[in-house]
MITORKE-191783 format. One record per atom (N, C-alpha, C): residue number from 1; residue in three letters; atom name; x, y, z. Coordinates in Angstrom, 3 decimals. Example, Ala and Ser with C-alpha at 12.3 -4.5 7.8 and 13.67 -1.06 7.14 Angstrom:
<nodes>
<node tiro="1" lolum="ALA" guvo="N" east="13.190" north="-5.690" up="7.800"/>
<node tiro="1" lolum="ALA" guvo="CA" east="12.300" north="-4.500" up="7.800"/>
<node tiro="1" lolum="ALA" guvo="C" east="13.200" north="-3.300" up="7.800"/>
<node tiro="2" lolum="SER" guvo="N" east="12.850" north="-2.250" up="7.080"/>
<node tiro="2" lolum="SER" guvo="CA" east="13.670" north="-1.060" up="7.140"/>
<node tiro="2" lolum="SER" guvo="C" east="12.900" north="0.030" up="7.870"/>
</nodes>
This chain:
<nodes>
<node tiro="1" lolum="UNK" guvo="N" east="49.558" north="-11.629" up="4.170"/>
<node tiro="1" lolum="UNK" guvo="CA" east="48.242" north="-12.018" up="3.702"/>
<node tiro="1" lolum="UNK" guvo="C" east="47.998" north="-13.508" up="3.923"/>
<node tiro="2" lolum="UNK" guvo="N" east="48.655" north="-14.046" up="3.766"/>
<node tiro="2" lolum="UNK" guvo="CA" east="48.703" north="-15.803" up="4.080"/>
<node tiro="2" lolum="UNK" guvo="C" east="48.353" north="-16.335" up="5.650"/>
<node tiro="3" lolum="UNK" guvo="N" east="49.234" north="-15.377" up="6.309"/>
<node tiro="3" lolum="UNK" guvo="CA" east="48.688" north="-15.642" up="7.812"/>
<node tiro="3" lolum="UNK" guvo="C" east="47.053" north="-15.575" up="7.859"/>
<node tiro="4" lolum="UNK" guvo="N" east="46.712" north="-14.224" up="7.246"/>
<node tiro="4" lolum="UNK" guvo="CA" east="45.594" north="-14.257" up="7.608"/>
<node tiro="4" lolum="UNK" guvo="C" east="44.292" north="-14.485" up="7.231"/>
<node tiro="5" lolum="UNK" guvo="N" east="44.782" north="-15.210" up="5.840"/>
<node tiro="5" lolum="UNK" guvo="CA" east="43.763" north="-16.514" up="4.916"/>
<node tiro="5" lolum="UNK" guvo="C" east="44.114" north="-17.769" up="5.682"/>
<node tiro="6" lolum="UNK" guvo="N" east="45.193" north="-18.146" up="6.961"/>
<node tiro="6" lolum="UNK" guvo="CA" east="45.176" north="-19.553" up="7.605"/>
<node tiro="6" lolum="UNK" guvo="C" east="44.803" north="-19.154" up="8.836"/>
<node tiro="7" lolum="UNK" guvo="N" east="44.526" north="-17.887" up="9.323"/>
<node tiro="7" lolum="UNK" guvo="CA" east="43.856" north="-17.850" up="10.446"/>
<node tiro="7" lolum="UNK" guvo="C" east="42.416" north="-17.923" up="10.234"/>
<node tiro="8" lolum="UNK" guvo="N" east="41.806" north="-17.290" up="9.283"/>
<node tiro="8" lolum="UNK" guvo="CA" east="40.529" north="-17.437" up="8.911"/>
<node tiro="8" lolum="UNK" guvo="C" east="40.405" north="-18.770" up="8.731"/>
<node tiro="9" lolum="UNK" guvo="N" east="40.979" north="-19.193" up="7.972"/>
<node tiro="9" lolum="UNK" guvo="CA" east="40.880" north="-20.833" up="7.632"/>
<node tiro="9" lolum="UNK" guvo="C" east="40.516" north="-21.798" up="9.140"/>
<node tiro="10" lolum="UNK" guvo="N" east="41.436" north="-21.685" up="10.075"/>
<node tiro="10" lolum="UNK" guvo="CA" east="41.319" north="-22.374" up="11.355"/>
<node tiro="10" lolum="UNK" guvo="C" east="40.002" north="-22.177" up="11.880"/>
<node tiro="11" lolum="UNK" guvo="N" east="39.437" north="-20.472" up="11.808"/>
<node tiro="11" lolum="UNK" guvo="CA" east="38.832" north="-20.194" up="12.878"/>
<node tiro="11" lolum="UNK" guvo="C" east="37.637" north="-20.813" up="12.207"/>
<node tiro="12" lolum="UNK" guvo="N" east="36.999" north="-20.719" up="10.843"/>
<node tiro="12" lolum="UNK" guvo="CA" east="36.183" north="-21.512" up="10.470"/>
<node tiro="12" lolum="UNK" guvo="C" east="36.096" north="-23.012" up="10.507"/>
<node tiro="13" lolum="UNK" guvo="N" east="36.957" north="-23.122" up="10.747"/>
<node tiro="13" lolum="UNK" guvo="CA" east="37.600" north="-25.289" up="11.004"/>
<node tiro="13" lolum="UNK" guvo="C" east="37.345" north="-25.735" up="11.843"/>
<node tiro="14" lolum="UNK" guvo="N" east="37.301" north="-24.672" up="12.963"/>
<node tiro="14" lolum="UNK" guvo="CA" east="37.536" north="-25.302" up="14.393"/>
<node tiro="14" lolum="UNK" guvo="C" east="36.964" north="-24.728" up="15.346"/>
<node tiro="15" lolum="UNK" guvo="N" east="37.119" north="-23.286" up="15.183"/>
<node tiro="15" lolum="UNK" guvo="CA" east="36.479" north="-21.846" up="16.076"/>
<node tiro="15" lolum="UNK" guvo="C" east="34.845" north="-22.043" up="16.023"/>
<node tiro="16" lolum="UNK" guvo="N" east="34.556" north="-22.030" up="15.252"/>
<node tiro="16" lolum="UNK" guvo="CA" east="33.099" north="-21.736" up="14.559"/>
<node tiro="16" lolum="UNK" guvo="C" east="32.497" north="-23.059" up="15.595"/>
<node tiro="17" lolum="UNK" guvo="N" east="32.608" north="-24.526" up="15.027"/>
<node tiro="17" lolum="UNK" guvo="CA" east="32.406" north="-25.675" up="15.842"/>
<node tiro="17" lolum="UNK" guvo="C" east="32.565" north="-25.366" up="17.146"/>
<node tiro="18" lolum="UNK" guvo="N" east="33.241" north="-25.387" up="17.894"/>
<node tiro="18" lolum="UNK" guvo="CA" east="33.434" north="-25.124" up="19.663"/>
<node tiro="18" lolum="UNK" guvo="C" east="32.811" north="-24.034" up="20.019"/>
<node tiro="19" lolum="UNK" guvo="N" east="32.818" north="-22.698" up="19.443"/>
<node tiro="19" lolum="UNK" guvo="CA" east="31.397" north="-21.816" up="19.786"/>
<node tiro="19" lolum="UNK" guvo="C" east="30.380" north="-21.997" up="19.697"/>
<node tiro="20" lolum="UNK" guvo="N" east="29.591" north="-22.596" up="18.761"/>
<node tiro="20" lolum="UNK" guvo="CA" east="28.442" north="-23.452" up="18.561"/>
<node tiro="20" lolum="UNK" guvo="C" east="28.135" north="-24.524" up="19.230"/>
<node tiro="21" lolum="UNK" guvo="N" east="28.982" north="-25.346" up="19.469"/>
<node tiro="21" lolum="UNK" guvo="CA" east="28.900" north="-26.699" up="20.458"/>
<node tiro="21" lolum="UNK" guvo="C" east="29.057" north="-25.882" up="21.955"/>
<node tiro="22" lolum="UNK" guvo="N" east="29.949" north="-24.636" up="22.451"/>
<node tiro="22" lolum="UNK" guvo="CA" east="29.761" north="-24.663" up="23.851"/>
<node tiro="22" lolum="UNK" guvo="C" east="28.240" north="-23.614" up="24.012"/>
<node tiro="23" lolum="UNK" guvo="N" east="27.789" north="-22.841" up="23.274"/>
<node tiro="23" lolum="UNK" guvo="CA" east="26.376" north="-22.101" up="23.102"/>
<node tiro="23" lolum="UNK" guvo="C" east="24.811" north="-23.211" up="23.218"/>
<node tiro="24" lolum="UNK" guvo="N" east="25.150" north="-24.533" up="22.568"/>
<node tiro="24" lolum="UNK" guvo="CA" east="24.719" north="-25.277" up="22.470"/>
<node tiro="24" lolum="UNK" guvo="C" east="24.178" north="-25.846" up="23.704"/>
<node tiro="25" lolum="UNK" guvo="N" east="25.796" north="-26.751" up="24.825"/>
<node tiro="25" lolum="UNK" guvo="CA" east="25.668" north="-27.079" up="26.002"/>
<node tiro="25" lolum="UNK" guvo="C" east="24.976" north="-25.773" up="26.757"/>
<node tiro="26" lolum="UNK" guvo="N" east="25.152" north="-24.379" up="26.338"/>
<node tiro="26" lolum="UNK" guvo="CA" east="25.140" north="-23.640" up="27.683"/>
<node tiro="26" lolum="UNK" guvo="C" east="23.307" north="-23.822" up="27.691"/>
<node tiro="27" lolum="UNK" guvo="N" east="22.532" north="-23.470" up="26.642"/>
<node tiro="27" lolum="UNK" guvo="CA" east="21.562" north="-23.717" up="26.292"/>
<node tiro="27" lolum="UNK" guvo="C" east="20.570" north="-24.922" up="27.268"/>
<node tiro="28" lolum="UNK" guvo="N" east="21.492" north="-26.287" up="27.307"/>
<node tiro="28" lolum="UNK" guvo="CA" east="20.894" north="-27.128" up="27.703"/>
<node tiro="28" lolum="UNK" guvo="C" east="20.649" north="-27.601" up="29.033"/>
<node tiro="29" lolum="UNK" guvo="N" east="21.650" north="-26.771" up="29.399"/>
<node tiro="29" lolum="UNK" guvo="CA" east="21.470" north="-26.894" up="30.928"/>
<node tiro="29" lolum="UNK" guvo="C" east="20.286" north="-26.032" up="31.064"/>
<node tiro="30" lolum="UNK" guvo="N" east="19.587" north="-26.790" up="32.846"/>
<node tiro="30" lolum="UNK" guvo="CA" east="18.522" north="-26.610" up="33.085"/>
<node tiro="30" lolum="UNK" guvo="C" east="18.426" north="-24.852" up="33.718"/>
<node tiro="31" lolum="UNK" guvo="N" east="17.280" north="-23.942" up="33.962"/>
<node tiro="31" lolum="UNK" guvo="CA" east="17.614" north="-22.893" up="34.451"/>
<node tiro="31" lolum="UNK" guvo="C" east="16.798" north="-22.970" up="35.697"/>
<node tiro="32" lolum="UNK" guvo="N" east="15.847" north="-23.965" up="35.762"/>
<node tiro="32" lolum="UNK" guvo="CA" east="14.865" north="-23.673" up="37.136"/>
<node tiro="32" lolum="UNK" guvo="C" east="15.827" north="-24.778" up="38.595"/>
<node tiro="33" lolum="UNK" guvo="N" east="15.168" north="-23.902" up="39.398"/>
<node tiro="33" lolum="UNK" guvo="CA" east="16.002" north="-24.506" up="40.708"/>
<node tiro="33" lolum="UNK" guvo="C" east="15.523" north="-26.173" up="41.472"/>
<node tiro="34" lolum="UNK" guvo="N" east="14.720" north="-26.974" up="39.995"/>
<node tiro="34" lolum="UNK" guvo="CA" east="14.575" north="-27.998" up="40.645"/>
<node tiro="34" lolum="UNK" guvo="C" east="15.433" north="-29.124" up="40.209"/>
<node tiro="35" lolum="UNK" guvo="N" east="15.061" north="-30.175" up="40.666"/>
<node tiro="35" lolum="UNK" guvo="CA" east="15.822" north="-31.384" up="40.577"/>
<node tiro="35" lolum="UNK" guvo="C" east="15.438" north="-31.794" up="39.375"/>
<node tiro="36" lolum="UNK" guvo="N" east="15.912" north="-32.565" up="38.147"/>
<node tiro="36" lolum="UNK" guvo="CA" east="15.872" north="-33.167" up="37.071"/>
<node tiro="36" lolum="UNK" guvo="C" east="15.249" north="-34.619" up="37.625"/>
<node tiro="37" lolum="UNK" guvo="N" east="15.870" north="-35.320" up="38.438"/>
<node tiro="37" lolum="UNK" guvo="CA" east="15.834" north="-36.390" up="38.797"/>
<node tiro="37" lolum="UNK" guvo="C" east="14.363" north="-36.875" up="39.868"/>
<node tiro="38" lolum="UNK" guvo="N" east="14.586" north="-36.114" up="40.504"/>
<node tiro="38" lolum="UNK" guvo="CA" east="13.404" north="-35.905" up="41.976"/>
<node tiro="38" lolum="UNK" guvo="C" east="12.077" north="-35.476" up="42.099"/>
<node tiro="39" lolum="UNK" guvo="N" east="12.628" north="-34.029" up="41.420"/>
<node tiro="39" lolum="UNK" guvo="CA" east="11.661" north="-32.482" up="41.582"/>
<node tiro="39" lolum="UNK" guvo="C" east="12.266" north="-31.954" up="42.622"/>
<node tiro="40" lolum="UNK" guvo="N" east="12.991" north="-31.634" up="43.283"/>
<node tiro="40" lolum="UNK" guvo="CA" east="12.578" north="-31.273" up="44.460"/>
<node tiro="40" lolum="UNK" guvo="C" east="13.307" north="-30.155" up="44.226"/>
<node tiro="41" lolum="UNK" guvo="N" east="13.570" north="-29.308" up="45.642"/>
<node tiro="41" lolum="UNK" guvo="CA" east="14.341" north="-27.710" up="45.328"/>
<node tiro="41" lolum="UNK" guvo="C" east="15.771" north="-28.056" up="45.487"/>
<node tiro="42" lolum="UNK" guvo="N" east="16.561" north="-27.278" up="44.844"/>
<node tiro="42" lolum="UNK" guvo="CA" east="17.790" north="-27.453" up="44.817"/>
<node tiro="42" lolum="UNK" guvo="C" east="18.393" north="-26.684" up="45.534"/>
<node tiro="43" lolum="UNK" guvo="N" east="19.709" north="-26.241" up="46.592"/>
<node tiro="43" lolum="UNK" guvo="CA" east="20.263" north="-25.407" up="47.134"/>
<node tiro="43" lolum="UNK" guvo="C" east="21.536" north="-25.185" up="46.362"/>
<node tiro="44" lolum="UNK" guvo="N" east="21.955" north="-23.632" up="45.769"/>
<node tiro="44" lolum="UNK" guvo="CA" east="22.894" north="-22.952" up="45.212"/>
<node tiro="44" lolum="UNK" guvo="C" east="24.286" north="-23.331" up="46.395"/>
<node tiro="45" lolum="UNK" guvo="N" east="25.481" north="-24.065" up="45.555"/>
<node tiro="45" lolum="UNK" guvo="CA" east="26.700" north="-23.883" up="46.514"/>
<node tiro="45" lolum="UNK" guvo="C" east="27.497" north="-22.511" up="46.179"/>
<node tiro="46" lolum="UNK" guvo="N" east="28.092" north="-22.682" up="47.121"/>
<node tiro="46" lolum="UNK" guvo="CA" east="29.669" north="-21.249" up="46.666"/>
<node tiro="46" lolum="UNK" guvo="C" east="30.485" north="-22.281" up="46.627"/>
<node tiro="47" lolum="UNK" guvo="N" east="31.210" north="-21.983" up="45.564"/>
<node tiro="47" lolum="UNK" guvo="CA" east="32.347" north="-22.586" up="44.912"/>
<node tiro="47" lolum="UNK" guvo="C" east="33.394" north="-22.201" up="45.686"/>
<node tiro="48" lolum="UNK" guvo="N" east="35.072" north="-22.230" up="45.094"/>
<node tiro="48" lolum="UNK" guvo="CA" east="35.786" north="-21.900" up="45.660"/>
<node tiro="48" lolum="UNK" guvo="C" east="36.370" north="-20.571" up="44.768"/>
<node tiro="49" lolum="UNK" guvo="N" east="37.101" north="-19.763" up="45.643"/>
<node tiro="49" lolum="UNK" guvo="CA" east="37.017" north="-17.986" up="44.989"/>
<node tiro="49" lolum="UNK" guvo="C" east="37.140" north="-18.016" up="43.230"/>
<node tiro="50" lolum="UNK" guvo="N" east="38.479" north="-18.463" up="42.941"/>
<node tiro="50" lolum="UNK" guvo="CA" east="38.374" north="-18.439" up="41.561"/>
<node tiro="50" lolum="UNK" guvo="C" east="36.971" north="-19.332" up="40.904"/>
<node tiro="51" lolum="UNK" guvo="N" east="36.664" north="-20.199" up="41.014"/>
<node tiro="51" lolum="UNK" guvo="CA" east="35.993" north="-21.039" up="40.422"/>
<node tiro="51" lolum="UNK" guvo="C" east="34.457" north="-20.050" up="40.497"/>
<node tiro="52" lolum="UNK" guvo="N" east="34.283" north="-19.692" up="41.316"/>
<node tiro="52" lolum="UNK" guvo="CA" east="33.252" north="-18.813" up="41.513"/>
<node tiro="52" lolum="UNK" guvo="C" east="33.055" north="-17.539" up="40.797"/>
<node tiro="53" lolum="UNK" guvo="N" east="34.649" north="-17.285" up="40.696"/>
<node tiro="53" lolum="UNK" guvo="CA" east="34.597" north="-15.986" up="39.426"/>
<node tiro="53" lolum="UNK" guvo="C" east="33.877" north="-16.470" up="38.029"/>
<node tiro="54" lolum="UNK" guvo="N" east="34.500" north="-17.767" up="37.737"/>
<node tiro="54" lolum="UNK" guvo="CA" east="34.441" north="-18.247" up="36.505"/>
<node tiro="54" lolum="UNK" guvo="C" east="33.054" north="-18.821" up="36.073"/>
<node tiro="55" lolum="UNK" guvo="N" east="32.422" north="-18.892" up="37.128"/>
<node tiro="55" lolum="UNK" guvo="CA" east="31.133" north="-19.233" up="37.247"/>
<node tiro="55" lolum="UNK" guvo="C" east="30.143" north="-17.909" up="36.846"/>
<node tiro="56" lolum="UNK" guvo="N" east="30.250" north="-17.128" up="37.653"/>
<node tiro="56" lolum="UNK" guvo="CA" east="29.544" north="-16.126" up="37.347"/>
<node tiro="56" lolum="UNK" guvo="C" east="29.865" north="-15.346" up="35.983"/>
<node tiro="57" lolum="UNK" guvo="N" east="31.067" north="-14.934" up="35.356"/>
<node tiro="57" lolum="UNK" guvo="CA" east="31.195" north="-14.785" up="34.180"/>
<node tiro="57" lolum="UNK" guvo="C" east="30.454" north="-15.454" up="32.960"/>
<node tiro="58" lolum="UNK" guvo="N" east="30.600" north="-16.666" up="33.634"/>
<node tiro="58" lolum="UNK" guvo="CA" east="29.747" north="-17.901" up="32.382"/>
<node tiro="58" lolum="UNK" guvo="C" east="28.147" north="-17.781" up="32.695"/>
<node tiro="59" lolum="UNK" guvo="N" east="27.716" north="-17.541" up="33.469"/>
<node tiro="59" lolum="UNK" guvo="CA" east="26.270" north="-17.320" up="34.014"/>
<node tiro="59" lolum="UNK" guvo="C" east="25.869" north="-18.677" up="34.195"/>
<node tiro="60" lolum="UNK" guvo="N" east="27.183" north="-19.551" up="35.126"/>
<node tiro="60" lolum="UNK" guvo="CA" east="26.517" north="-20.498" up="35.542"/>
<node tiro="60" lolum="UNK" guvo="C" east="26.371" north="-20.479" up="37.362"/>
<node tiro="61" lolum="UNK" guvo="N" east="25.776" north="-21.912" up="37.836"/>
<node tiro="61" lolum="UNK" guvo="CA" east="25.794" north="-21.653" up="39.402"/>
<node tiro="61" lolum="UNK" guvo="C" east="25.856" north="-23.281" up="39.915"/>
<node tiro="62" lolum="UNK" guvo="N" east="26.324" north="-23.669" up="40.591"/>
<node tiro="62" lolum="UNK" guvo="CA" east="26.736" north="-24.841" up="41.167"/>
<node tiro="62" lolum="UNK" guvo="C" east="25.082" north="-25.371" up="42.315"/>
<node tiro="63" lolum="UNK" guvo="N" east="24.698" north="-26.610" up="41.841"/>
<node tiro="63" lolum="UNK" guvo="CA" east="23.117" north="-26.450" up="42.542"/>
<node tiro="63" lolum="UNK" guvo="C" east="23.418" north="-28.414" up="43.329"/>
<node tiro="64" lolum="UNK" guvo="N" east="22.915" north="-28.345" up="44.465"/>
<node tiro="64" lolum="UNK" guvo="CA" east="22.932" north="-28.987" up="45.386"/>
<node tiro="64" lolum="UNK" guvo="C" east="21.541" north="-29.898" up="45.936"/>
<node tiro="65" lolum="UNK" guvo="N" east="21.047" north="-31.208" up="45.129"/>
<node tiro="65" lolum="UNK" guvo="CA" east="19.539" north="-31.516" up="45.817"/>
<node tiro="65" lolum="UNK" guvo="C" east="19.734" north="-32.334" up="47.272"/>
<node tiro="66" lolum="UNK" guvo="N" east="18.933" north="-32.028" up="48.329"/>
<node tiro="66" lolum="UNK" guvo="CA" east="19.186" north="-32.509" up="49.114"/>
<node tiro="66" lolum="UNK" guvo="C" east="18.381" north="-34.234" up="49.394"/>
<node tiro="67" lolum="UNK" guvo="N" east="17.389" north="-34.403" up="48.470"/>
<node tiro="67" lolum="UNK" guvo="CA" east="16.695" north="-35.344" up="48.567"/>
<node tiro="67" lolum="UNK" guvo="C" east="17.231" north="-36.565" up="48.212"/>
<node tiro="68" lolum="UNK" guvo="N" east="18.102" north="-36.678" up="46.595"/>
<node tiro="68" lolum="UNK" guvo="CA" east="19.169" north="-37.590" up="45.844"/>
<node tiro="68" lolum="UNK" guvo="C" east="20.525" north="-37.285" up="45.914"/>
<node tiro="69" lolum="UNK" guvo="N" east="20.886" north="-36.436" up="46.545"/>
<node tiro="69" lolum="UNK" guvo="CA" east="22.144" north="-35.641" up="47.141"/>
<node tiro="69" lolum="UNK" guvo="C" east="22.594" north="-35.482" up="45.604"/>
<node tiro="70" lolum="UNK" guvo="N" east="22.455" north="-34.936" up="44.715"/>
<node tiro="70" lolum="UNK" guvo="CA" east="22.951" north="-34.610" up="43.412"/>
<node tiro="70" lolum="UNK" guvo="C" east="23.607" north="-33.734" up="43.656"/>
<node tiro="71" lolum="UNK" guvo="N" east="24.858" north="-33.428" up="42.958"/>
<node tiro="71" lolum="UNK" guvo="CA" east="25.324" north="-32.279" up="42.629"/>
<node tiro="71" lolum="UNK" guvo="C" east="25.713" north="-31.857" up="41.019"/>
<node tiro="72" lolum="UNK" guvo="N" east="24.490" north="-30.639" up="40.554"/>
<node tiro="72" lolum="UNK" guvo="CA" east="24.537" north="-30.544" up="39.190"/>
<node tiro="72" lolum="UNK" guvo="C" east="25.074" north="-29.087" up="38.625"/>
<node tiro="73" lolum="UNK" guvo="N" east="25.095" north="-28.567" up="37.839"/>
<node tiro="73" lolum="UNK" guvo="CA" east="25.506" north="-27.312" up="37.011"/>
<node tiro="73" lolum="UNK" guvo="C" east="24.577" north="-27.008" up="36.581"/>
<node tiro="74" lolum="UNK" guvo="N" east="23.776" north="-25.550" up="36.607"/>
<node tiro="74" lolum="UNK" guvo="CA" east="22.894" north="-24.982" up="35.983"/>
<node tiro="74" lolum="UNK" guvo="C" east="22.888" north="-23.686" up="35.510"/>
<node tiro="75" lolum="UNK" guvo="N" east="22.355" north="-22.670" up="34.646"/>
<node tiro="75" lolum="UNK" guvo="CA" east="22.440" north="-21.727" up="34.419"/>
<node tiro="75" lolum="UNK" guvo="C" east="21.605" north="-20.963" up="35.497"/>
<node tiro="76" lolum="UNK" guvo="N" east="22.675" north="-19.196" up="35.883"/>
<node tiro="76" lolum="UNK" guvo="CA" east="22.289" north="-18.473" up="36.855"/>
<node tiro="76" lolum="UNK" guvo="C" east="20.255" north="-18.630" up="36.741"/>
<node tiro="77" lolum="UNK" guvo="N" east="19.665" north="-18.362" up="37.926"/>
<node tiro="77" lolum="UNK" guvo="CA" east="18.301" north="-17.422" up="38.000"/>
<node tiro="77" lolum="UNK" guvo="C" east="18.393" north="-16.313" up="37.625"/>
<node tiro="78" lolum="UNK" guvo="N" east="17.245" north="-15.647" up="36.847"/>
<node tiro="78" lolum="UNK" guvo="CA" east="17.411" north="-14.322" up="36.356"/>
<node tiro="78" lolum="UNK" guvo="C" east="17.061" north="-13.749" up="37.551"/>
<node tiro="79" lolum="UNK" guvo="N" east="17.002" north="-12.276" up="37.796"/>
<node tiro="79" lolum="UNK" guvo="CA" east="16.990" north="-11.597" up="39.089"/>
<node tiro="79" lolum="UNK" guvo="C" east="15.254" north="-11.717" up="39.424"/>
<node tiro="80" lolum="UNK" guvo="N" east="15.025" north="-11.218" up="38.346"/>
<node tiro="80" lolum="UNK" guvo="CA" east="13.299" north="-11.090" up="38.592"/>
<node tiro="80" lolum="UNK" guvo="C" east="12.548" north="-12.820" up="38.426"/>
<node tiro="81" lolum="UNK" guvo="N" east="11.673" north="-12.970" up="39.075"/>
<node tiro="81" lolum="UNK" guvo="CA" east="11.235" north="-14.085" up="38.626"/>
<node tiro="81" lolum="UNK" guvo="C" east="10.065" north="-14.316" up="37.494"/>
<node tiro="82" lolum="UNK" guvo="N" east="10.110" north="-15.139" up="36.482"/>
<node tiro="82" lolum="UNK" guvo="CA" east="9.329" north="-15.044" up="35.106"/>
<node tiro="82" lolum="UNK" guvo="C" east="8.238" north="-15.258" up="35.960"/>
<node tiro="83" lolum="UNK" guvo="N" east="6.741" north="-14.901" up="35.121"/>
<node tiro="83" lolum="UNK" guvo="CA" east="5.756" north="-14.508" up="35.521"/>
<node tiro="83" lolum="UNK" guvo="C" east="4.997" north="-16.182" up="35.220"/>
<node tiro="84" lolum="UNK" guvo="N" east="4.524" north="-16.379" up="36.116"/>
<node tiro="84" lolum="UNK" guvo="CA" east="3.251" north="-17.855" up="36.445"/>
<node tiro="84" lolum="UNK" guvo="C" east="2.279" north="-17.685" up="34.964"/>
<node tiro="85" lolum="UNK" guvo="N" east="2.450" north="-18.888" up="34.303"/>
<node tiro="85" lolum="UNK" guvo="CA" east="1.540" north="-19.102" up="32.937"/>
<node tiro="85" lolum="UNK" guvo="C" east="0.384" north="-19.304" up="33.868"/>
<node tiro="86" lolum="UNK" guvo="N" east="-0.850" north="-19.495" up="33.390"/>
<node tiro="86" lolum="UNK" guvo="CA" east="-2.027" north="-20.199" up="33.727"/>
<node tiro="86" lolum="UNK" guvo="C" east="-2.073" north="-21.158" up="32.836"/>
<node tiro="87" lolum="UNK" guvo="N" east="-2.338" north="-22.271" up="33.134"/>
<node tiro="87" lolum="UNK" guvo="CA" east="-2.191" north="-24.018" up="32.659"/>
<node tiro="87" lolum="UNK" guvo="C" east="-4.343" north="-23.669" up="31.700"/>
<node tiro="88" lolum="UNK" guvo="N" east="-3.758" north="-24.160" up="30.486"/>
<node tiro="88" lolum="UNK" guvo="CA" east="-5.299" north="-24.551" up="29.828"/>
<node tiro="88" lolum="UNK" guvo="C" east="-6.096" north="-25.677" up="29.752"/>
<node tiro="89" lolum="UNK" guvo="N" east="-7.036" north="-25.103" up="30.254"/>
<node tiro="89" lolum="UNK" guvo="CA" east="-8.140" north="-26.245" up="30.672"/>
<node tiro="89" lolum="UNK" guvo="C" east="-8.048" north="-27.704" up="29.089"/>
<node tiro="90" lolum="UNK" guvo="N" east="-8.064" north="-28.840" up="29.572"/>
<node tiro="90" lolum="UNK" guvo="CA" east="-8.019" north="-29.740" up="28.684"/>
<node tiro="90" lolum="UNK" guvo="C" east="-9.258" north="-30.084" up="28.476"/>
<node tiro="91" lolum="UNK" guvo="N" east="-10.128" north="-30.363" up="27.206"/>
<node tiro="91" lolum="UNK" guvo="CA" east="-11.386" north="-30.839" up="27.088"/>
<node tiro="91" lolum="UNK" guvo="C" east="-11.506" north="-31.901" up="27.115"/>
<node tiro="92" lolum="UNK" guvo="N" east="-12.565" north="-32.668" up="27.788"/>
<node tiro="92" lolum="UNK" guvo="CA" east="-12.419" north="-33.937" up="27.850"/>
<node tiro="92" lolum="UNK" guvo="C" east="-13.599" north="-34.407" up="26.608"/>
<node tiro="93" lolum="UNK" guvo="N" east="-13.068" north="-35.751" up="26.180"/>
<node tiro="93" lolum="UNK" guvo="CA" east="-13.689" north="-36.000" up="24.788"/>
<node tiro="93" lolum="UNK" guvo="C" east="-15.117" north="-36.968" up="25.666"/>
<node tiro="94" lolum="UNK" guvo="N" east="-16.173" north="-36.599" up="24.690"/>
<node tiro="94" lolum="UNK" guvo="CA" east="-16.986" north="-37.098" up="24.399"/>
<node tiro="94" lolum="UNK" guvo="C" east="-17.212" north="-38.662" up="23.847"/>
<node tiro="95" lolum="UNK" guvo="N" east="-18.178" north="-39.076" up="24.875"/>
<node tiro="95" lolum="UNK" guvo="CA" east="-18.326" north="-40.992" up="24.803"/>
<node tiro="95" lolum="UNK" guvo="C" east="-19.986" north="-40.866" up="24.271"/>
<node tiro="96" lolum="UNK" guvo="N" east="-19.947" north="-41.657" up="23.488"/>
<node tiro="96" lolum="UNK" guvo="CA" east="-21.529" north="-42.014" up="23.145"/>
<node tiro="96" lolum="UNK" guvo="C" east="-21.953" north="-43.338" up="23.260"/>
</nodes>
């Protein structure tokens, strides 16, 4: 029983924090294929075999700008592409 009031103990200590903090990062990375820095389009690399496994498990993808030559980490594209908002007209204020 002790083991497993100090395993609970840890996993709330320590477990809990690093799942939350890496859910957190995964979150913040960007998901669209442009440049942060630029705008511009980014090109997807292939990693190397393992690293590429580990990539796709994580639903991340290795992204390449050719304009600032960046090389950044982003979360996969979903398969389908999200559907185009229409942007709302801004009113312009009134001068008297």
């Amino acid at each position: 029983m002790m083991l497993i009031e100090l395993a609970l103990f840890f996993f709330v200590l320590l477990g809990s924090k690093l799942l939350l903090g890496g859910m957190v990062v995964y979150l913040l990375l960007p998901r669209d294929p442009r440049c942060v820095i630029c705008d511009a389009e980014m090109l997807p690399l292939k990693a190397a075999h393992g690293t590429n496994r580990l990539l796709r498990f994580c639903g991340l993808q290795r992204r390449w700008c050719m304009e600032c030559r960046r090389c950044t980490l982003g979360r996969r594209l979903p398969l389908r592409p999200a559907p185009v908002r229409q942007a709302v007209p801004v009113m312009q204020p009134r001068i008297r």
